[in-house]
C-alpha positions as a Markdown table, in Angstrom:
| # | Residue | x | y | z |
|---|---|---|---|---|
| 1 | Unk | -75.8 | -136.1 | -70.5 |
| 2 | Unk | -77.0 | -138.5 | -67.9 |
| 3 | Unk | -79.8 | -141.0 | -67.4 |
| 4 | Unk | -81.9 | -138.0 | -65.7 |
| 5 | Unk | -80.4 | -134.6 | -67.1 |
| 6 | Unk | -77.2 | -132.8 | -67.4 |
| 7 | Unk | -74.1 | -132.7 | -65.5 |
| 8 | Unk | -72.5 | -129.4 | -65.8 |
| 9 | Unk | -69.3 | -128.5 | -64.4 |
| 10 | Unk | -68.4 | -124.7 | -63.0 |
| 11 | Unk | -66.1 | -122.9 | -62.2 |
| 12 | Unk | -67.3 | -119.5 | -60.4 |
| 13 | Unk | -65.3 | -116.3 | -59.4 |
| 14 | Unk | -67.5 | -114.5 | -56.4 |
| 15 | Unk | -66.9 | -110.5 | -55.7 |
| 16 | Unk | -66.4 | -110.2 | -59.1 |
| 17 | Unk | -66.9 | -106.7 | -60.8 |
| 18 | Unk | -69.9 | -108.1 | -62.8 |
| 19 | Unk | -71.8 | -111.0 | -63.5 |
| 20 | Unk | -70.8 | -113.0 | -67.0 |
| 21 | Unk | -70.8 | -116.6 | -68.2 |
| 22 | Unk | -67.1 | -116.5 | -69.6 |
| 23 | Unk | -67.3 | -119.4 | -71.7 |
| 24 | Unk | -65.7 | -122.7 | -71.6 |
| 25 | Unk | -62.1 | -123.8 | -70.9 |
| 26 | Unk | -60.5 | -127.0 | -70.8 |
| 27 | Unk | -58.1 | -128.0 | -67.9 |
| 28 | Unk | -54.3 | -129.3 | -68.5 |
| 29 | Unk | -56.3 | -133.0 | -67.6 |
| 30 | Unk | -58.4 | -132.3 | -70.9 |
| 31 | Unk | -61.5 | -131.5 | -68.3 |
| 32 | Unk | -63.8 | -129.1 | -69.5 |
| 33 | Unk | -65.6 | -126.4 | -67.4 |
| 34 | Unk | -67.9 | -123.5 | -68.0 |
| 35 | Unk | -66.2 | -120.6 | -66.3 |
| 36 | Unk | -68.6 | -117.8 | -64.8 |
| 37 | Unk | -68.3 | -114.4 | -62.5 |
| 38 | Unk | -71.1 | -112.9 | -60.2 |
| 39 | Unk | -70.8 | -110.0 | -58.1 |
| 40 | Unk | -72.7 | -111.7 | -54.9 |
| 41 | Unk | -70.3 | -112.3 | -52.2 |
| 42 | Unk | -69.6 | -116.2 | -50.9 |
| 43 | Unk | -71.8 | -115.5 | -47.7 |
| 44 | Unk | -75.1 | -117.7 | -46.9 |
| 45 | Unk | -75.4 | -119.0 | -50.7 |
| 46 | Unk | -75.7 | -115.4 | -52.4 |
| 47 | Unk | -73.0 | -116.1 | -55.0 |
| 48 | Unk | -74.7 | -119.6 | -55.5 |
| 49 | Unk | -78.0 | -117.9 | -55.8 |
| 50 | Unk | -76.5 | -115.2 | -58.5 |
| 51 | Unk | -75.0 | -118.4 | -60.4 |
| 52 | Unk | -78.6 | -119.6 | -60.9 |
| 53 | Unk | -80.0 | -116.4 | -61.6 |
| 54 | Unk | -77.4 | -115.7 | -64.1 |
| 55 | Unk | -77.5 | -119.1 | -65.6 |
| 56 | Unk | -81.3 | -118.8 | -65.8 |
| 57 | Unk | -81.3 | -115.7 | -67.1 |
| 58 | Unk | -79.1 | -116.7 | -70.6 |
């Protein structure tokens, strides 16, 4: 948590076959991320769009 909110890290895989919050992995630098797919292509923001959406959505 920060001063003003919450820093989440993501990683997103774009023209996936669904959209799904995958859960959390750790890197080998003991990083953590929340790993996600969405169908949206990487064009114009669409996939970053879907991320939201999905993200909003659970």
């Amino acid at each position: 948590m920060t001063a003003t909110g919450v820093t989440l890290h993501l990683r997103v895989t774009p023209n996936a076959g669904r959209d799904a919050i995958d859960g959390p992995e750790t890197r080998g630098d003991g990083s953590c991320y929340l790993r996600l797919r969405v169908s949206a292509v990487p064009d114009k923001g669409k996939a970053n769009a879907a991320v939201i959406a999905l993200l909003a959505k659970n």
